[in-house]
N, C-alpha and C positions, 0 to 999 in steps of 0.2 A: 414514612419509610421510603425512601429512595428505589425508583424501580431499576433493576438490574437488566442490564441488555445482554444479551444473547445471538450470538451471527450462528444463519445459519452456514455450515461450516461439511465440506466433501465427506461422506462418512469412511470413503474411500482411504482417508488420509490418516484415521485412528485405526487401531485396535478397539480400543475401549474411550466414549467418548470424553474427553478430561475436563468438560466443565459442568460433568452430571456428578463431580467428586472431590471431596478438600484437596486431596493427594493431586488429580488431572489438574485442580487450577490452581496448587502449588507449584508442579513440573511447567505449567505455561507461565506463569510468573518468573519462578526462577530461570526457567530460558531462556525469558527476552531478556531480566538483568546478565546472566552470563553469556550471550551471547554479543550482547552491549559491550560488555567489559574486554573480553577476550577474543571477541572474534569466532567466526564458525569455522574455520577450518583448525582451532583451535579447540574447539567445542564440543565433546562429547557427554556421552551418558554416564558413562565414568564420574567424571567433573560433576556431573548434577548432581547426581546418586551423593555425593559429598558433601555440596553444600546445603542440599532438604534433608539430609540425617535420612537418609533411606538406602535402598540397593538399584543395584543395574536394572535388575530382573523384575522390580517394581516399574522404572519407567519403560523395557518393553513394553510392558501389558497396555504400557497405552500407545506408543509408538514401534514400530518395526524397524524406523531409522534414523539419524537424526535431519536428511533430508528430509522425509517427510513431515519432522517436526516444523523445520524450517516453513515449507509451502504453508501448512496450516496456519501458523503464524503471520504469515505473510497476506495468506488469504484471510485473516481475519481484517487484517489493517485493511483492502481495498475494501470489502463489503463494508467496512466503518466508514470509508471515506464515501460509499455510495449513499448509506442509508443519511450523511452529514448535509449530502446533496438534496436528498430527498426531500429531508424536512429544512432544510433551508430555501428552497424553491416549490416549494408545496403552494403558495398562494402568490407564484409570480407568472403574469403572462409575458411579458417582450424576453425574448430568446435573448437577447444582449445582456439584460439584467443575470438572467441563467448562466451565461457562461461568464458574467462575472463573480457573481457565486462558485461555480465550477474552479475557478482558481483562486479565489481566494480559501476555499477547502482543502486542494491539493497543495496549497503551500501551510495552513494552518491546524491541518487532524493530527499535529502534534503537542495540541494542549492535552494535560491529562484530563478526563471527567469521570467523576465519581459514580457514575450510571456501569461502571466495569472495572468495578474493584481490583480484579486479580491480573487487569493489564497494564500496563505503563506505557502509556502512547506517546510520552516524550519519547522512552527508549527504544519503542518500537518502531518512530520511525523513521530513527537515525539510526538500525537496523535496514527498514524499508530503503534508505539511498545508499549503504554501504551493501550491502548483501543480495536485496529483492531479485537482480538480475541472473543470480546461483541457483534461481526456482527452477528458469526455462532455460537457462546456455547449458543442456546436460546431452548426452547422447539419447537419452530415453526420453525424450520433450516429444518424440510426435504420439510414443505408446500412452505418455501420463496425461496429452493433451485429450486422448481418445476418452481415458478414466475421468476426465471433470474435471481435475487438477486445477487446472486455470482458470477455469468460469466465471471465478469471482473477479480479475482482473480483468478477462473480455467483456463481460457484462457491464462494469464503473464506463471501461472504451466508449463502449456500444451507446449505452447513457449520454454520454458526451459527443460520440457522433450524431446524436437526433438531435441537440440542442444545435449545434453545429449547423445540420442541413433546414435545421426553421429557421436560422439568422440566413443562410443564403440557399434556398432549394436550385439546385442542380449543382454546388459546387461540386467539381469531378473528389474530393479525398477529404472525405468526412471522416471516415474510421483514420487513415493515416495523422492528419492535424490533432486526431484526439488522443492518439498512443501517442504521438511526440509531445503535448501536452504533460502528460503526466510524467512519462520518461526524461524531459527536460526540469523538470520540475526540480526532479532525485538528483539527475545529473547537475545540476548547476549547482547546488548547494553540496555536492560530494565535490566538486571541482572549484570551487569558492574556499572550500575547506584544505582541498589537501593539491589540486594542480590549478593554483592560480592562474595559470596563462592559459588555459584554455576555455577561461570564461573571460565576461566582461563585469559580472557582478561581485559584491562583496556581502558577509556574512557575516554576523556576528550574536554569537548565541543561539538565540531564538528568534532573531530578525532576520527575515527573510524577504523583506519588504521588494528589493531589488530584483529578485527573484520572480516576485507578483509581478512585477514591475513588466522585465523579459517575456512573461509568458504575453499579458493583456498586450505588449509591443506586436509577436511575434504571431498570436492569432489573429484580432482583430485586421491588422496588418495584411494580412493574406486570406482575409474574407473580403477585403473594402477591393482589395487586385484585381485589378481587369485583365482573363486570360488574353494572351496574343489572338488576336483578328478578330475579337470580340465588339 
């Protein structure tokens, strides 16, 4: 039998938690396909409520909003893309080899695997580059940063900026190289896909190769750089 994974997940962010219940990982199933489909600003509870053959008033009970749904969701994909780091660099020591794992995970945690049945990590994470950035551009980003909200996201950063500062100890912008890292990552294949001229790579399907390709240029690159009067 196939072990089932489980993130842990802001309890901040439910009512009720939805993967302790067919119903909670019905509604996170069908969210990430209709939100796939349709778009979130398109998205409501309404809409779900219709296609799980259920009511509005069911999926409150697990979410208050469908922001919040959104974050949760979101914050599940980074704690997958951490815990993918984790045990992919679990028995490697040269920090180079890490951060080439590091991006090859940020461009690749959108195979599906059967260890999380009720999520579709294709969909989630062509979600994750259309949408992620509608967690934190809100007015209420410093109060929901206070509630946890984003943890999961500063934490994958954080992870990435320690591998970072063991390939070069004292570079001055380890946190900075590492959120552009993964925001490059979304960005380039969201703009490969829909505003070609403002990348340099190309995209197709589920090749992202090119992508790989930019980021291993665009870090390495500016860890090997000798600052001015150095």
């Amino acid at each position: 039998m196939a072990v089932v994974l489980k993130m842990q997940i802001n309890p901040n962010l439910y009512l009720r938690d939805p993967a302790e219940t067919k119903l909670g990982r019905n509604i996170i199933d069908h969210s990430i396909r209709l939100i796939d489909e349709i778009g979130f600003e398109e998205f409501t509870f309404k809409k779900l409520a219709a296609v799980i053959q259920s009511t509005e008033a069911s999926v409150y009970r697990y979410f208050e909003n469908k922001h919040k749904l959104l974050v949760y969701i979101v914050s599940w994909y980074w704690e997958w893309v951490k815990y993918k780091i984790d045990v992919q660099t679990l028995n490697l020591h040269n920090p180079q080899d890490k951060l080439r794992v590091v991006i090859n995970v940020l461009i690749e945690s959108s195979v599906e695997d059967p260890a999380t049945p009720y999520i579709n990590e294709t969909l989630l994470h062509r979600i994750v580059v259309s949408e992620a950035t509608k967690t934190y551009h809100i007015k209420q980003v410093d109060a929901e940063n206070k509630e946890g909200f984003f943890l999961p996201y500063k934490s994958l950063c954080n992870k990435i900026a320690r591998i970072i500062s063991e390939i070069r100890p004292g570079f001055p912008y380890p946190h900075a190289l590492a959120s552009n890292l993964v925001e490059m990552a979304n960005h380039h294949i969201y703009f490969a896909r829909h505003l070609p001229s403002l990348t340099d790579v190309r995209v197709s399907d589920t090749d992202y190769s090119q992508v790989q390709n930019l980021l291993t240029f665009f870090s390495f690159g500016l860890l090997q750089h000798q600052q001015p009067g150095s």
